[in-house]
KOLDO-927238 format. One record per residue (C-alpha): z, x, y. Coordinates in steps of 0.2 Angstrom, whole numbers. Layout:
REM residues N
+-------+-------+-------+
:    c3 :    c1 :    c2 :
+-------+-------+-------+
:     Z :     X :     Y :
...
+-------+-------+-------+
END
This chain:
REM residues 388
+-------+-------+-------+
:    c3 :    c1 :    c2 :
+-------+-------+-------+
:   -96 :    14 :   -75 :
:   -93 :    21 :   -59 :
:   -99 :    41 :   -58 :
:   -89 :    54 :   -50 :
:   -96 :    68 :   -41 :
:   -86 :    88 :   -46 :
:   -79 :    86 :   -31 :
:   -70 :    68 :   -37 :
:   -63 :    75 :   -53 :
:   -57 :    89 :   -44 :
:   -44 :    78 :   -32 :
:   -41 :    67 :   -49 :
:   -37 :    84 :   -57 :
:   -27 :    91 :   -43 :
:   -18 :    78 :   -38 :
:   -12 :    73 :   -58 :
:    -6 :    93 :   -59 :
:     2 :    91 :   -42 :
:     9 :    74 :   -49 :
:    16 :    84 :   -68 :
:    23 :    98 :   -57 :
:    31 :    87 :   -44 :
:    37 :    71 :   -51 :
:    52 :    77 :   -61 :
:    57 :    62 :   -74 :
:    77 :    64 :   -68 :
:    75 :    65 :   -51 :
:    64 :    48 :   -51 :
:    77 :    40 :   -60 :
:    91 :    45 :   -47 :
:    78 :    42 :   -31 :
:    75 :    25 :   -39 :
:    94 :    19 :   -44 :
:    98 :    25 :   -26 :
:    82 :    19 :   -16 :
:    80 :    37 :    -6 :
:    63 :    40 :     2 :
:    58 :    56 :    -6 :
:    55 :    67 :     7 :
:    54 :    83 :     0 :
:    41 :    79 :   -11 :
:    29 :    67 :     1 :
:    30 :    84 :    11 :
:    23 :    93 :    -2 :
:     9 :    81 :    -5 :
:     6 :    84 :    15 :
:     5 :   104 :    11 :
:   -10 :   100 :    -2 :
:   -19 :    89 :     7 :
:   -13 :    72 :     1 :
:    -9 :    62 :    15 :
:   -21 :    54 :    26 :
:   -34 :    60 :    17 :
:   -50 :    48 :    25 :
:   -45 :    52 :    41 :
:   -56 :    62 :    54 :
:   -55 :    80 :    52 :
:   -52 :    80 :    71 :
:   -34 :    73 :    68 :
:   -31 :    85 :    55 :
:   -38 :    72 :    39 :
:   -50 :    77 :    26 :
:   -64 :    67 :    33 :
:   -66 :    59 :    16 :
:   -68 :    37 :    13 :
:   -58 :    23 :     5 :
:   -64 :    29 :   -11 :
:   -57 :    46 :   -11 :
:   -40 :    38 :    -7 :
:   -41 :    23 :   -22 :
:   -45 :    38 :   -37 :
:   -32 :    48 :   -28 :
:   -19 :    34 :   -28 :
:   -21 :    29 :   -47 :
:   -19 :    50 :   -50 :
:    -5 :    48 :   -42 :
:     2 :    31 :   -49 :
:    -2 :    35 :   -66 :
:    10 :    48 :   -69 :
:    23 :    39 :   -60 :
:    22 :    27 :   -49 :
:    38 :    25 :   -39 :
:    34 :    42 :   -33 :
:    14 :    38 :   -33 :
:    20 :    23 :   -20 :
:    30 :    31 :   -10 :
:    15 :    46 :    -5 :
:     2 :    33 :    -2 :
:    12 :    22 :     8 :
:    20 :    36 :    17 :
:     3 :    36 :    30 :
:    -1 :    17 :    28 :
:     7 :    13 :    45 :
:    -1 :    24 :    56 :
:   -20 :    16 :    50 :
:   -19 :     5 :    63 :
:   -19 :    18 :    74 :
:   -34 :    28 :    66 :
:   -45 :     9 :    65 :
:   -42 :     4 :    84 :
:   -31 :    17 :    94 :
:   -36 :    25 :   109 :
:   -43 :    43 :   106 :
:   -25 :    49 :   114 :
:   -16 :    37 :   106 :
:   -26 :    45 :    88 :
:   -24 :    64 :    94 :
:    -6 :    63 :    99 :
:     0 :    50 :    85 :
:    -8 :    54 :    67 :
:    -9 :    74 :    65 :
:    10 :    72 :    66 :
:     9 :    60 :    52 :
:    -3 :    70 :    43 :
:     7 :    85 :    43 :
:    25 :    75 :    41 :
:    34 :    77 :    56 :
:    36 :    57 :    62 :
:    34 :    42 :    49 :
:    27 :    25 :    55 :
:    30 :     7 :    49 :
:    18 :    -8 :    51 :
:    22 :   -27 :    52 :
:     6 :   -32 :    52 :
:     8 :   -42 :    35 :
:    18 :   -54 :    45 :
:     2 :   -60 :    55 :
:    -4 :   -65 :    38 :
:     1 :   -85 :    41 :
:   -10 :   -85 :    56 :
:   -26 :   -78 :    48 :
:   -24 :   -93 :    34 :
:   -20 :  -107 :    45 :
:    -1 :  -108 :    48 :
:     7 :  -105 :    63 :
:    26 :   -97 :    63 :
:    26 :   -80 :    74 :
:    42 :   -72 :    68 :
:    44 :   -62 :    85 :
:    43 :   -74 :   101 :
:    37 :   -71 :   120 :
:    55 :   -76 :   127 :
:    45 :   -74 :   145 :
:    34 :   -62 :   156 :
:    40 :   -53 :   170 :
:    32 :   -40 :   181 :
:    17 :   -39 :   168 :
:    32 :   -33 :   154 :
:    34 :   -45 :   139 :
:    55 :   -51 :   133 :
:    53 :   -51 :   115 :
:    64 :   -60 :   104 :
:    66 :   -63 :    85 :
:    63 :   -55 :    68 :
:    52 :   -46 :    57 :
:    59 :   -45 :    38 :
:    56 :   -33 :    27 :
:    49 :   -16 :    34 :
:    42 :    -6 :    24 :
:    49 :    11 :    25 :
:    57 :     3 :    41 :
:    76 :    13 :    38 :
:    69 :    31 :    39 :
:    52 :    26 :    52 :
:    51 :    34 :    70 :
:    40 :    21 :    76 :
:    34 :     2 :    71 :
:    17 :    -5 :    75 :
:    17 :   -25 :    76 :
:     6 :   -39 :    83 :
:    10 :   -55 :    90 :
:    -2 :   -70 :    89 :
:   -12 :   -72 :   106 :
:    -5 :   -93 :   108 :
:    10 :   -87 :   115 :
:     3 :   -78 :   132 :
:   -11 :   -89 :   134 :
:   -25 :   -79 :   123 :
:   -28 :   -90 :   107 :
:   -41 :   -78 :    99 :
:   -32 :   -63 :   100 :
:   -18 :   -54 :    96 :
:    -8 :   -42 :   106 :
:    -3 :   -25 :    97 :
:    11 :   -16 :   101 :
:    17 :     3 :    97 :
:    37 :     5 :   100 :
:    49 :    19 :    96 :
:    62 :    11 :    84 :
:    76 :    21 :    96 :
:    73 :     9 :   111 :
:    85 :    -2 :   118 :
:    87 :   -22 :   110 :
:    78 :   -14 :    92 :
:    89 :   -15 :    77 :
:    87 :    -9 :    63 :
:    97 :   -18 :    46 :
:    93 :    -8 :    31 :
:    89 :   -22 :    16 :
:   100 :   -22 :    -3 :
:    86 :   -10 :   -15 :
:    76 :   -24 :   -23 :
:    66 :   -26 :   -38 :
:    51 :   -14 :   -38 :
:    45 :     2 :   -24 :
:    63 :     8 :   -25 :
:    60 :    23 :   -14 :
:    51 :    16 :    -1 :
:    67 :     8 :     7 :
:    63 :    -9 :    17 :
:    73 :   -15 :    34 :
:    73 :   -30 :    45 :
:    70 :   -26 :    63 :
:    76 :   -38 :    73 :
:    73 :   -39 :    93 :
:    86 :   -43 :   106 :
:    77 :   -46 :   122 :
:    67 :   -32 :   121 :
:    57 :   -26 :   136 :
:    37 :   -19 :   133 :
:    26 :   -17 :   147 :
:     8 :   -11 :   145 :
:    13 :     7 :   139 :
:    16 :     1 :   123 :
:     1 :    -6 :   118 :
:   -10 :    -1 :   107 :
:   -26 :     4 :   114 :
:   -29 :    -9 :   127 :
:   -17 :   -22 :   118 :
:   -28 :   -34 :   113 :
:   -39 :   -35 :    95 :
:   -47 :   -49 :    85 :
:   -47 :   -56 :    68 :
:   -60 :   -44 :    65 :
:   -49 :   -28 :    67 :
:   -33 :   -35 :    60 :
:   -44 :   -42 :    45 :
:   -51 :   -21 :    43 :
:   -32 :   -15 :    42 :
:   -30 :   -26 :    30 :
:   -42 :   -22 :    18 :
:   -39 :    -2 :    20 :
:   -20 :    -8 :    15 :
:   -25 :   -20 :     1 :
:   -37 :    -7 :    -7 :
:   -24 :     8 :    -6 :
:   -13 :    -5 :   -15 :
:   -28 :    -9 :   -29 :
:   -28 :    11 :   -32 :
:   -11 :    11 :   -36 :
:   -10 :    -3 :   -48 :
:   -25 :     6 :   -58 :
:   -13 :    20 :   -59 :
:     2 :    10 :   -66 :
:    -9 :     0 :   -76 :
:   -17 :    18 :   -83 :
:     1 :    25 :   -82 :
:     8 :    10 :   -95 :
:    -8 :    11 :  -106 :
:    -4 :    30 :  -107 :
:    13 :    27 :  -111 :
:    11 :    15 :  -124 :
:    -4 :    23 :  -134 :
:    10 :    39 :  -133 :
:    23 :    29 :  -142 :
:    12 :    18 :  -155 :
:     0 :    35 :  -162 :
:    20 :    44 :  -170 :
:    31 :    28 :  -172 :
:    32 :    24 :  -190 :
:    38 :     4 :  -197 :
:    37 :     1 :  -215 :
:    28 :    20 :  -218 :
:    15 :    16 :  -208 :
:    12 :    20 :  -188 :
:    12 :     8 :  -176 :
:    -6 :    10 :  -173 :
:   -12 :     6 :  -189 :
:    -5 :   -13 :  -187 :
:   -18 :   -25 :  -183 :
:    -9 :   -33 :  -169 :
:    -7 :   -16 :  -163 :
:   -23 :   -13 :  -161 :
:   -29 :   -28 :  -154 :
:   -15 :   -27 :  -139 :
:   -20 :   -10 :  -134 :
:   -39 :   -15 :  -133 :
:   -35 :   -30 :  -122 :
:   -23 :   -17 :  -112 :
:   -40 :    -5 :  -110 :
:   -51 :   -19 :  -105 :
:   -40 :   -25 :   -94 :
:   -39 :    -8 :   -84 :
:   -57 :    -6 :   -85 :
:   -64 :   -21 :   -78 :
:   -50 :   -17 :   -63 :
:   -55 :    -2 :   -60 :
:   -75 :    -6 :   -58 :
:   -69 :   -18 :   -47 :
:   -61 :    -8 :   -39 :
:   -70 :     6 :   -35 :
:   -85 :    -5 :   -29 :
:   -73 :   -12 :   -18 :
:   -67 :     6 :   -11 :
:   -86 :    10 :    -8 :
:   -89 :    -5 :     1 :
:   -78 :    -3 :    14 :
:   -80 :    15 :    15 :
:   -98 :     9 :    23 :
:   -90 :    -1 :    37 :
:   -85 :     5 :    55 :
:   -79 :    -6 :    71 :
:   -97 :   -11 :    73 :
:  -101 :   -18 :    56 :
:  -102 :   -36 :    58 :
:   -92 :   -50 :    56 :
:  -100 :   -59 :    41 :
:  -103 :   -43 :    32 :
:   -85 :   -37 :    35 :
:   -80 :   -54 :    27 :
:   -88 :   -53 :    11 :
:   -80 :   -35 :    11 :
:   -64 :   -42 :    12 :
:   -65 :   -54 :    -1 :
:   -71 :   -39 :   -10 :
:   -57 :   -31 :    -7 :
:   -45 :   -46 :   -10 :
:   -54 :   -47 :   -27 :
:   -50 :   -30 :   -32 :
:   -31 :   -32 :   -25 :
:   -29 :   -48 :   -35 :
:   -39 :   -41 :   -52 :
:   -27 :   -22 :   -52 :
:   -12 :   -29 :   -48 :
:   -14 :   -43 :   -63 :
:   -19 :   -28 :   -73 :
:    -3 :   -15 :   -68 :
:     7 :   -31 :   -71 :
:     0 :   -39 :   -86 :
:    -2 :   -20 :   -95 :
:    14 :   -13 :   -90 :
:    21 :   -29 :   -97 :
:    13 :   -27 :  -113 :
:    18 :    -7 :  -113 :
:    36 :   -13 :  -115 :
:    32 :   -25 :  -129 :
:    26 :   -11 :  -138 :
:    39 :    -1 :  -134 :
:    51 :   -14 :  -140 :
:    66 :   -10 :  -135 :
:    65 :     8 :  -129 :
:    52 :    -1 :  -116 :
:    69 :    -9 :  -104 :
:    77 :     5 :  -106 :
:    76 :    19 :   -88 :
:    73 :    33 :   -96 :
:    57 :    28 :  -105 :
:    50 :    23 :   -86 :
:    40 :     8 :   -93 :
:    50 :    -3 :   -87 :
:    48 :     5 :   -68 :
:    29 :     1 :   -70 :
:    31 :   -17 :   -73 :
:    45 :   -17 :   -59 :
:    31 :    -9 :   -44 :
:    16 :   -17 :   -55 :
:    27 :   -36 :   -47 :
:    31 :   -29 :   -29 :
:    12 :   -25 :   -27 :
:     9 :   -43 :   -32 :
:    17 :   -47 :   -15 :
:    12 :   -34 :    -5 :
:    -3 :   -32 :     7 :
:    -4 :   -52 :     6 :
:     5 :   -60 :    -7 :
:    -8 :   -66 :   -22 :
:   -11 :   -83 :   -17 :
:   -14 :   -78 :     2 :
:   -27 :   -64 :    -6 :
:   -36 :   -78 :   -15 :
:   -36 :   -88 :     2 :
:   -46 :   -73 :     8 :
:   -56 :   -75 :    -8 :
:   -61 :   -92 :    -5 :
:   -63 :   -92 :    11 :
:   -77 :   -80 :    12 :
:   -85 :   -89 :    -5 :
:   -87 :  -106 :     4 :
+-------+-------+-------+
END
């Protein structure tokens, strides 16, 4: 088992009140039928404290690590995690700025995150196929003139891309001539050529409402890069793993949130003048549920610890084995949120595909984290990668 200092068990226990207070059952089912962002409450959780909480103090963060963000994301997951999702993600996009901004670009950019008055989006995830091997940039150099880049093409689903102010993306160095690099841009969605196609709601992270942005000969000079424009595998590879371990946290909280759920049910619901619980079958699928959540969550939270130790010195081989830590611990919770919340439902029977129960909402996000932050199969890439 992982220890937890007072301090810990405080933000788990502040952030599940926060959570019970907050996360009304109706309103959930009505932000999630309709996909709407839940502003009102994500500033709220800015009020306490909850966003951007391993950011430097100097930005207006907590100062705290990737640990203190995984146990606060599976608090929050864990009594709902549509709503859980859409806090912890809310800041996601502006980590590339805090891991390798410039000290303006850091000072002018996250304390208005932190404290909810602009929202960015990252498209980094769609730099993935470059990192394994593949080679098929979704936005194009069209040319260079006067030191500005033309910029043409797609990036597909956004994340959070409808109601962002500002979109971080990379695109792979091969195109202007640096093959080991990739050039990073920061761009206010408002410009001139950016388009902004809001996507149908789709099966899970209902309200945290997805876009394709597409570019029509869009113009960026120098201005718009991010620090000096250029970063390595090695930074983009750090992103990464802060965004992959976030996503570990809440999948402990949806697997947690489904075990909770299901234990609720099976302890009062009688068949044949006996409670659920006191079936064998019963029995044996809730301890497989627990083991499954537990063995996550060690992972997990070594993971978290791990690459709270690293900074944009650590090396290159141990930040590689940090990352297939990390990728482990992505791969391991979201089997766990999925296979658990899958089994919640089973127990539920048919109460467990019906809305208002929620259950069903756990599997649906538990699936969308499969494919977020690198789909499974790139995250075991990562794995193997670092293995051999």
């Amino acid at each position: 088992m992982v220890n937890l200092d007072k301090f810990q068990k405080d933000i788990i226990k502040a952030a599940k009140e926060f959570a019970k207070g907050e996360f009304e059952p109706e309103a959930a089912l009505e932000y999630d039928g309709e996909g709407v962002f839940p502003h009102e409450v994500i500033n709220k959780a800015k009020e306490l404290g909850f966003i951007g909480i391993h950011f430097s103090e100097q930005y207006t963060g907590a100062g705290l690590t990737y640990f203190e963000e995984v146990i606060l994301s599976e608090a929050l997951a864990q009594v709902d995690s549509t709503f859980g999702i859409s806090i912890m993600y809310s800041v996601v996009g502006a980590e590339p700025i805090f891991l390798f901004g410039s000290e303006e670009q850091k000072s002018e950019f996250l304390p208005k995150v932190i404290e909810g008055d602009e929202i960015i989006c990252h498209a980094l995830g769609n730099n993935y196929d470059f990192i394994l091997g593949a080679n098929s940039p979704c936005i194009r150099v069209e040319s260079i003139q006067d030191g500005a880049f033309i910029l043409n093409g797609e990036l597909s689903n956004v994340i959070n891309g409808p109601c962002a102010d500002w979109l971080i993306f990379c695109i792979h160095g091969s195109q202007i001539h640096r093959d080991e690099d990739f050039c990073i841009f920061l761009v206010p969605l408002d410009m001139d050529g950016i388009e902004i196609e809001p996507k149908v709601k789709g099966l899970g992270w209902s309200m945290c409402p997805r876009a394709n942005i597409v570019f029509n000969n869009v113009e960026l000079d120098k201005t718009y890069f991010l620090r000096n424009g250029y970063i390595g595998k090695k930074e983009l590879m750090r992103f990464w793993a802060s965004e992959m371990i976030i996503i570990a946290g809440l999948c402990l909280g949806i697997a947690k949130g489904s075990l909770d759920k299901a234990l609720d049910y099976v302890k009062v619901r009688e068949q044949f003048n006996k409670k659920l619980m006191d079936f064998p079958v019963t029995r044996e699928k809730i301890s497989e549920m627990l083991i499954k959540v537990l063995q996550a969550r060690l992972i997990t939270y070594n993971a978290a610890k791990a690459l709270s130790n690293t900074t944009r010195k650590t090396s290159w081989k141990k930040l590689s084995k940090i990352v297939s830590q990390v990728s482990m611990a992505k791969v391991s919770s979201a089997r766990a949120a999925k296979e658990v919340s899958d089994q919640s439902i089973q127990l539920l029977g048919g109460y467990g595909y019906m809305r208002e129960y929620h259950v069903e909402r756990f599997y649906r996000d538990a699936k969308c984290c499969e494919l977020l932050g690198g789909n499974i199969h790139a995250n075991r890439e990562l794995i193997i990668q670092n293995a051999v």
